[in-house]
C-alpha positions in Angstrom: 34.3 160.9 -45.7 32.2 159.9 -48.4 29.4 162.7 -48.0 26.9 161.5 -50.6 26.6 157.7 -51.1 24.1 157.6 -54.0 26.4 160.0 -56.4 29.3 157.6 -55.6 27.8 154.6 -55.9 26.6 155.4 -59.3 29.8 156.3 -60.4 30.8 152.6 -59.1 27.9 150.8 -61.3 29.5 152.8 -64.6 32.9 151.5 -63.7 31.6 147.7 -63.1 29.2 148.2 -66.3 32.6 148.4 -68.1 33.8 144.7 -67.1 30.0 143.7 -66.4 30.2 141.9 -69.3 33.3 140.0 -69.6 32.3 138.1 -65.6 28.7 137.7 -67.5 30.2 135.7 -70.5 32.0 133.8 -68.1 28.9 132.7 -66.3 29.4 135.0 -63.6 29.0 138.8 -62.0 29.7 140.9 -59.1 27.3 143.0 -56.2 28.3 145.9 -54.4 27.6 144.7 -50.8 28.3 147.7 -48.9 29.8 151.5 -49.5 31.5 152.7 -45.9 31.2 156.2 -44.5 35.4 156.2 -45.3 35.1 155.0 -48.7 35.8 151.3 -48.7 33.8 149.4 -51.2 32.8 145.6 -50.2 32.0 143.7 -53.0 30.9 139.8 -54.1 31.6 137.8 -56.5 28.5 136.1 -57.4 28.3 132.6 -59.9 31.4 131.1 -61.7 33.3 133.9 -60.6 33.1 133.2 -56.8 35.3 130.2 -57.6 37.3 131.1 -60.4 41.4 131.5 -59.7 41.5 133.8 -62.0 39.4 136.0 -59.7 41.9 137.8 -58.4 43.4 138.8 -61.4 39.9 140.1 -62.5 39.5 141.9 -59.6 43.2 143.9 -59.4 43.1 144.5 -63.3 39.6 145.5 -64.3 36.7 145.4 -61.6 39.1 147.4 -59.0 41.1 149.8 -61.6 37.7 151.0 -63.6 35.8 151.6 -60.1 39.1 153.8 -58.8 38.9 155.3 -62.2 35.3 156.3 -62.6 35.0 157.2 -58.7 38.4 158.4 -57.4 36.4 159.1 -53.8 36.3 155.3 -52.8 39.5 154.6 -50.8 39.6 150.8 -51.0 38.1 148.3 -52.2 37.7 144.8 -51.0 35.8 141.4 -52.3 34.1 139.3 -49.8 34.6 136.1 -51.3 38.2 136.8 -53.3 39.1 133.2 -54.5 42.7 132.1 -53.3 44.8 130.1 -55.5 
């Protein structure tokens, strides 16, 4: 149970500030859409990266691994618009 969802979700913002700027350069970014009571974190791809098949990669390897490392208390995370290859 997630007990304070600001503290959290500022943890989340240092982790995505980390690959921030690779999606940018890329022509695209990434939103948090919504932080769960339990801890999963719903996110969106936004621009080039909604479409990208590499997106998936992106996500596993640096969007989902920095956010788990800078804020152990989210539980899962999931992307609303995940491009399938």
């Amino acid at each position: 149970m997630i007990k304070n969802k600001k503290v959290v979700l500022e943890k989340v913002d240092i982790g995505l500030a980390k690959v921030r700027p690779f999606l940018n350069s890329d022509g695209g970014d990434v939103k948090v859409v919504d932080l769960s009571d339990d801890g999963v974190l719903t996110l969106e791809f936004l621009g080039n990266c909604s479409s990208c098949s590499m997106s998936n990669m992106t996500f596993k390897s640096g969007i989902e691994e920095n956010i788990l490392q800078e804020a152990p208390e989210i539980t899962s995370v999931q992307v609303t618009n995940l491009a399938s290859n």
